[in-house]
N, C-alpha and C positions, 0 to 999 in steps of 0.2 A: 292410777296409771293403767294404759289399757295395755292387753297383753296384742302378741300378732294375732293370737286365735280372737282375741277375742274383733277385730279388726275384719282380721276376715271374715268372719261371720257379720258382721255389719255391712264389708264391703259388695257383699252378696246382694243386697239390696237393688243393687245399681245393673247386674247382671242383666245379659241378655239370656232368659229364660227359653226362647226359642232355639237355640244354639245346642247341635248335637255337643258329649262330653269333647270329643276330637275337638272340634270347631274352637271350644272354648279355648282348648289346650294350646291349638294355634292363633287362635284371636290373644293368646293373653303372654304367646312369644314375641307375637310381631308386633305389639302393642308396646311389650316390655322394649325392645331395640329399638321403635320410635321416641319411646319418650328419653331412656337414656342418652341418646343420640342429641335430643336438644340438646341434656344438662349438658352434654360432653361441648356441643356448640358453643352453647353460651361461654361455659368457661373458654372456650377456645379464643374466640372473639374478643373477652376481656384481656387475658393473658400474651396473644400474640399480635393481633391488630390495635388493639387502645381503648375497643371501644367499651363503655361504661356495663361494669356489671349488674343486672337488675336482679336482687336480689330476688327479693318477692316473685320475679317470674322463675328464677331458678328453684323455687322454695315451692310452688306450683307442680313445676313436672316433675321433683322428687316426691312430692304427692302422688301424682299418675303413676309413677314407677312402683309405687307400692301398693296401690289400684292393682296393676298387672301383676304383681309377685304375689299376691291373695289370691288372683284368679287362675293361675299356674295352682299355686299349693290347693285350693280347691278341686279342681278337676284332674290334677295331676293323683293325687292319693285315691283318685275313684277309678284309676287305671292299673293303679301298680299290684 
């Protein structure tokens, strides 16, 4: 089982490297309210219009979301 750290340190990978700490810290809020905002859709969608919940794409952006909450706890802790 992976831990978060151990995650985040993986998901560092993927980082943009050019990115002041700030930049990150906002690239990885507004990153985080984009992707949430799908999950929040999707389920909206299935729940009060009818239409078919795809799992797998909701299983997706809670992926991204946690993409973003690594890259928050990374550059967040290098400010505090």
């Amino acid at each position: 089982m992976t831990t978060f750290e151990d995650y985040r340190v993986l998901a560092q990978r993927t980082t943009n490297k050019k990115l002041s700490h700030r930049e990150h810290v906002v690239n990885a809020a507004l990153g985080l309210c984009g992707e949430a905002g799908e999950v929040a859709d999707a389920l909206k969608k299935a729940l009060m219009q009818g239409h078919e919940l795809g799992i797998n794409k909701v299983i997706e952006e809670l992926g991204d979301v946690m993409w973003y909450c690594a890259e928050a706890a990374t550059y967040l802790k290098t400010i505090v």
